[in-house]
C-alpha positions in Angstrom: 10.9 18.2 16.0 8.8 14.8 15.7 10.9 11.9 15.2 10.5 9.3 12.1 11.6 6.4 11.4 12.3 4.8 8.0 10.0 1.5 7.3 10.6 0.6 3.7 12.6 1.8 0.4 11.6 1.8 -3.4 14.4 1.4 -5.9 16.7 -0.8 -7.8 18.6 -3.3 -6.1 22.2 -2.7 -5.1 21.5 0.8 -5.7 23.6 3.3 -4.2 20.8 4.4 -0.8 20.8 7.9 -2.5 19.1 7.0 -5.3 16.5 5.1 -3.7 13.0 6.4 -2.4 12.0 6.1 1.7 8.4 6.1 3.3 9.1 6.9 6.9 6.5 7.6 9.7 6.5 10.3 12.5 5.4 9.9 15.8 1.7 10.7 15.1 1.7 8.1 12.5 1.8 10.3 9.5 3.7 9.5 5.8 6.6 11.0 4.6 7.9 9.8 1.1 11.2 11.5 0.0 14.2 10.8 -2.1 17.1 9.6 -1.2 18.8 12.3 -2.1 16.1 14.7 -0.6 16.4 12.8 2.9 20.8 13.3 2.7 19.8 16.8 2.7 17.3 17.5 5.2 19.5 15.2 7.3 22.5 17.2 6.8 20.7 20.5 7.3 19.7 19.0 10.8 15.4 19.5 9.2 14.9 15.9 9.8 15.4 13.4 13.3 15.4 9.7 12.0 15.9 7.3 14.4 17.6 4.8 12.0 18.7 6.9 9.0 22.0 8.8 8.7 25.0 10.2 7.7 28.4 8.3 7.7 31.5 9.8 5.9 29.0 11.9 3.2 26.9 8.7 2.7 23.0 8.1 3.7 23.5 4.6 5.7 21.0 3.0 8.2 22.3 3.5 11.5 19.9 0.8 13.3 20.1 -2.5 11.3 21.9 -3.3 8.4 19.7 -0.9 5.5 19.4 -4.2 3.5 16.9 -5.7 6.3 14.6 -3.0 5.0 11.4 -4.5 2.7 12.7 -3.1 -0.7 10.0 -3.2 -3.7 11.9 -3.2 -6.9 11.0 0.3 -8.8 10.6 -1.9 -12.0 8.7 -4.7 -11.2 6.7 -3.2 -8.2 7.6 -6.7 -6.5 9.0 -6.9 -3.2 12.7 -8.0 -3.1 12.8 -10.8 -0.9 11.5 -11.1 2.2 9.7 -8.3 3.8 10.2 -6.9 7.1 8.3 -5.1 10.0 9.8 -1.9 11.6 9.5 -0.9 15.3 8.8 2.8 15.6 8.2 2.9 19.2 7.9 1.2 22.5 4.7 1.2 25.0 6.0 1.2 28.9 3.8 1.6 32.3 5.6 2.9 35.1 8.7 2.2 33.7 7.4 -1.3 32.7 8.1 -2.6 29.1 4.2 -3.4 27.8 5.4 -4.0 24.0 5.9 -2.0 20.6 4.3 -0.5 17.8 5.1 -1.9 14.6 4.9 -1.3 11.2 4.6 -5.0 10.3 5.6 -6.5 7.0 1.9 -6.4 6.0 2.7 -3.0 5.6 -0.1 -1.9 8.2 0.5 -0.7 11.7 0.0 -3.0 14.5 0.5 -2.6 18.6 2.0 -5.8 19.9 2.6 -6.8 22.9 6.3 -8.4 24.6 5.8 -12.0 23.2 3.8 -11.2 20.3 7.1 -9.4 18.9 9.5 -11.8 19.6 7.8 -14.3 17.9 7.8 -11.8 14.5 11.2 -11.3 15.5 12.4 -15.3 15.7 9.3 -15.4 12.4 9.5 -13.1 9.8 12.2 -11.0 11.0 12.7 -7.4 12.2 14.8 -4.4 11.0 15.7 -2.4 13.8 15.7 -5.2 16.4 17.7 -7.6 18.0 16.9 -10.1 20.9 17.3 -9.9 24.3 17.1 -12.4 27.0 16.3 -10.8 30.8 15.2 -11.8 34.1 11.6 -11.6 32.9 12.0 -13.3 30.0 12.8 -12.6 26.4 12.5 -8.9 24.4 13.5 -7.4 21.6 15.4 -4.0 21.6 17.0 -1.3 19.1 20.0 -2.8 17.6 21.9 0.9 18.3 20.4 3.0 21.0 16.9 3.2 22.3 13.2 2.8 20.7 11.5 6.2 21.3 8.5 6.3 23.6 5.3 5.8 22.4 3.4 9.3 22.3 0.2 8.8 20.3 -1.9 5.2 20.5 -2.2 4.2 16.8 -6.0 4.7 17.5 -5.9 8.5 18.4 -4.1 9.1 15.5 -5.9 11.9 13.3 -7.2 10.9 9.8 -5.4 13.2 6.4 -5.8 12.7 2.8 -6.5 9.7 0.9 -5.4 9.5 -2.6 -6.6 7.4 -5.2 -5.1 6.5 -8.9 -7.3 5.0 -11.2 -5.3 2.5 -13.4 -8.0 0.4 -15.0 -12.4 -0.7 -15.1 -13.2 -4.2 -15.5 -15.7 -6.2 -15.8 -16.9 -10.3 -16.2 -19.9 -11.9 -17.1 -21.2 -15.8 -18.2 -22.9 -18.5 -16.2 -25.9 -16.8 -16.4 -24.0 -14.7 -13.6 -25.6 -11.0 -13.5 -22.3 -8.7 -14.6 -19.1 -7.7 -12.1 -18.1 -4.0 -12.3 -14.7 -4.0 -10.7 -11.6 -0.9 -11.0 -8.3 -1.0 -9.9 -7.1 1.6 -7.7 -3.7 2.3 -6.2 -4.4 3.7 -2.9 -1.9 6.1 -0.7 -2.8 8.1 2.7 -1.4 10.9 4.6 -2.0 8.7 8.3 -0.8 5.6 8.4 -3.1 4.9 10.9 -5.9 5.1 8.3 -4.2 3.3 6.0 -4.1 0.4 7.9 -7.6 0.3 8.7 -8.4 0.9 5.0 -6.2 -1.8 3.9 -8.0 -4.6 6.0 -11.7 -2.9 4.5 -10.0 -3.1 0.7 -8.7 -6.9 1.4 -12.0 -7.8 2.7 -13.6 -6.3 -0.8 -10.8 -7.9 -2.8 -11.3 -11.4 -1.6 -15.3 -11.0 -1.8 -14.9 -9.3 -5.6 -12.6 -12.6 -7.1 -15.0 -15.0 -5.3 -17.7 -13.4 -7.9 -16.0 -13.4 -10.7 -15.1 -17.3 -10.2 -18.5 -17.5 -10.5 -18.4 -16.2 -14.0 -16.3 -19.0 -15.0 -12.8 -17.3 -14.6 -10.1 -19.3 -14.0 -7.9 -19.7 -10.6 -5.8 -17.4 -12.0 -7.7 -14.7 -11.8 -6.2 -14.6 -7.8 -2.8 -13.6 -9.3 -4.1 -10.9 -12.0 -6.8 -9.1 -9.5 -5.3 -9.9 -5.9 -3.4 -7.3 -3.9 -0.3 -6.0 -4.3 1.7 -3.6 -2.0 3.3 -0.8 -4.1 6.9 1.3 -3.4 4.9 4.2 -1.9 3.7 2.4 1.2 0.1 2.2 -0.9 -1.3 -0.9 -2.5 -2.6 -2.1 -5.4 -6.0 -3.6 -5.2 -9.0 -4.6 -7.4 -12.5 -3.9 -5.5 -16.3 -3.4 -6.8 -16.5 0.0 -8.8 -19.6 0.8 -6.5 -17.0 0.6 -3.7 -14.1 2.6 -5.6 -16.9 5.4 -5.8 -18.3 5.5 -2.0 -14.5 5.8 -1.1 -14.0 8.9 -3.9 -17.1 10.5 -2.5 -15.4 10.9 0.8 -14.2 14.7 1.9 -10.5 13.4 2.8 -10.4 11.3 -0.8 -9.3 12.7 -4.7 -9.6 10.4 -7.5 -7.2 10.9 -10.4 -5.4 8.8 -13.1 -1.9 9.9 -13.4 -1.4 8.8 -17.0 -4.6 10.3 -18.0 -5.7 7.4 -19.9 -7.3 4.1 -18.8 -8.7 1.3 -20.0 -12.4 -0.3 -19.5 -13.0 -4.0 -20.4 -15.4 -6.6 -20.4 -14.4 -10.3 -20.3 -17.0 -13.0 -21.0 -16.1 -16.5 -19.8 -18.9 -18.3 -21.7 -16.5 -17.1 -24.5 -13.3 -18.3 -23.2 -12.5 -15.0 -21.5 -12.5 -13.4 -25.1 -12.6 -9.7 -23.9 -14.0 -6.3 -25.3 -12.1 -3.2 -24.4 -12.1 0.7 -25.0 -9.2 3.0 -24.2 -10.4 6.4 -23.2 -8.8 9.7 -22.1 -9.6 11.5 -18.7 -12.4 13.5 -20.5 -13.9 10.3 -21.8 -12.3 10.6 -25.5 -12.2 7.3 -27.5 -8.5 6.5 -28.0 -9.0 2.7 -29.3 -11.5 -0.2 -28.8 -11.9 -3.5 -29.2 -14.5 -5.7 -29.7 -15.0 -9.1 -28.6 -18.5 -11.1 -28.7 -21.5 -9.0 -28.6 -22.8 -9.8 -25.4 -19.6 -8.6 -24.2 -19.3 -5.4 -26.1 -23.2 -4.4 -25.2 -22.2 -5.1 -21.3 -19.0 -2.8 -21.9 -21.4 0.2 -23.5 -23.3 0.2 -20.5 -20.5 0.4 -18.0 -19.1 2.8 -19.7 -22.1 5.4 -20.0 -22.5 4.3 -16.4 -18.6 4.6 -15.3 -18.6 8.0 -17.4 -21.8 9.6 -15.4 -20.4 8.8 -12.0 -16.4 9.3 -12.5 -17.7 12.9 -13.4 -19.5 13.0 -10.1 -16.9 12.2 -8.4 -14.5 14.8 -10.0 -12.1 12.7 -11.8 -8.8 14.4 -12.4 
């Protein structure tokens, strides 16, 4: 039976554990997601070995750091409560020497760190399972209640899986004489969180390059808080990237692009107009729901994208 260990819940604060939803990761790095109520049960069937979830007097309770030191992201804002925290799933050792750990950091990636590197994150940001440790050969950090498994699988061995994506939105800006930005927001999930982690630092990359050029248009600052990043409660994120980008990522074996409410919208915002925007609801099949129109420069940029999203959305089979 591979060993998991939980690294962040999804839910309403003070919530009873039960009623919250867990991401934890197994020993070769894959996701599970499961209700708290799902997780009481394979637990008390004996189905699941978590090394910091359990059972205490017919209650789901961490059993390696308080449960509240877990990153919690609020199921009704999708903002993360507090402070968020990394997780250690495993220690690295050499002939029975202690080499460091393999995190899942408060980034929400996974990360191999070595001795000092964690106690710093530990003394920093904070860790979940750990406490410190002073020794001979200087300062560690250790599992709070019993022992950090063994490493079994470097993070870069780790097998690839599925990669989901959920279409939530197509954007686009144009003015100072810029040529147009086709963007889309995606929320992203993955089977390995291995891949994940990789994909995340590709996405952020994309992100940063995609509000840089549509500044450029004449958008305002604020732009950074309505297209940057976000982490969502299913150990996924959030992110705005170039719809060219969105598609080379669908086109992949391993990916599926659907949009869960099975409608979305596509806009176009022109900033020589004081970001006065054109839009179009549409259904998954492309059916007009609603539109609006802004100036015509604008509405003419959002006819285009839309033949164009339409063509390759189809392509890539949209569900």
């Amino acid at each position: 039976m591979s060993k998991l260990t939980m690294v962040m819940r999804c839910g309403i604060p003070k919530d009873k554990a039960e009623n919250m939803q867990y991401t934890l990761i197994d020993e070769n790095y894959k996701f599970l997601r499961v209700s708290g109520a799902d997780l009481f049960k394979a637990l008390k069937a004996g189905k699941y070995e978590v090394t910091n979830m359990g059972i205490n007097k017919g209650k789901l309770v961490s059993t390696n750091g308080a449960i509240d030191k877990y990153t919690l992201v609020d199921a009704n804002t999708g903002a993360i409560v507090g402070k968020p925290t990394a997780v250690v799933l495993n220690r690295v050792e050499a002939n029975g020497k202690l080499l460091g750990y393999t995190m899942f950091t408060a980034d929400g990636t996974l990360a191999e760190v070595n001795v000092p590197t964690a106690v710093k994150m530990h003394l920093a940001a904070g860790v979940a399972n750990s406490k410190l440790r002073r020794t001979a050969n200087g300062e560690i950090i250790q599992s709070i209640n019993g022992h950090y498994p063994l490493r079994v699988l470097e993070v870069k061995k780790a097998s690839n899986g599925k990669i989901d994506l959920d279409l939530v939105f197509l954007g686009s800006a144009i003015g100072n004489g810029k040529r147009v930005v086709r963007y889309a927001g995606i929320i992203v999930t993955a089977e390995s969180a291995a891949e994940f982690s990789k994909l995340v630092n590709k996405l952020t990359s994309l992100n940063e390059n995609l509000i840089a050029k549509v500044k450029e248009t004449g958008a305002p600052a604020t732009v950074e808080d309505t297209l940057g990043i976000k982490r969502t409660g299913t150990a996924g994120v959030y992110v705005v990237i170039p719809f060219d980008n969105v598609m080379k990522l669908a086109a992949k074996d391993s990916a599926t692009i659907r949009n869960g409410t099975k409608t979305f919208m596509v806009a176009c915002t022109d900033y020589d107009a004081d970001g006065d925007e054109s839009n179009i609801t549409l259904s998954n099949t492309f059916k007009v729901l609603d539109k609006q129109e802004g100036t015509k420069k604008a509405t003419e940029s959002l006819k285009r994208y839309v033949e164009t999203a339409h063509a390759k959305l189809k392509e890539v089979g949209l569900k």
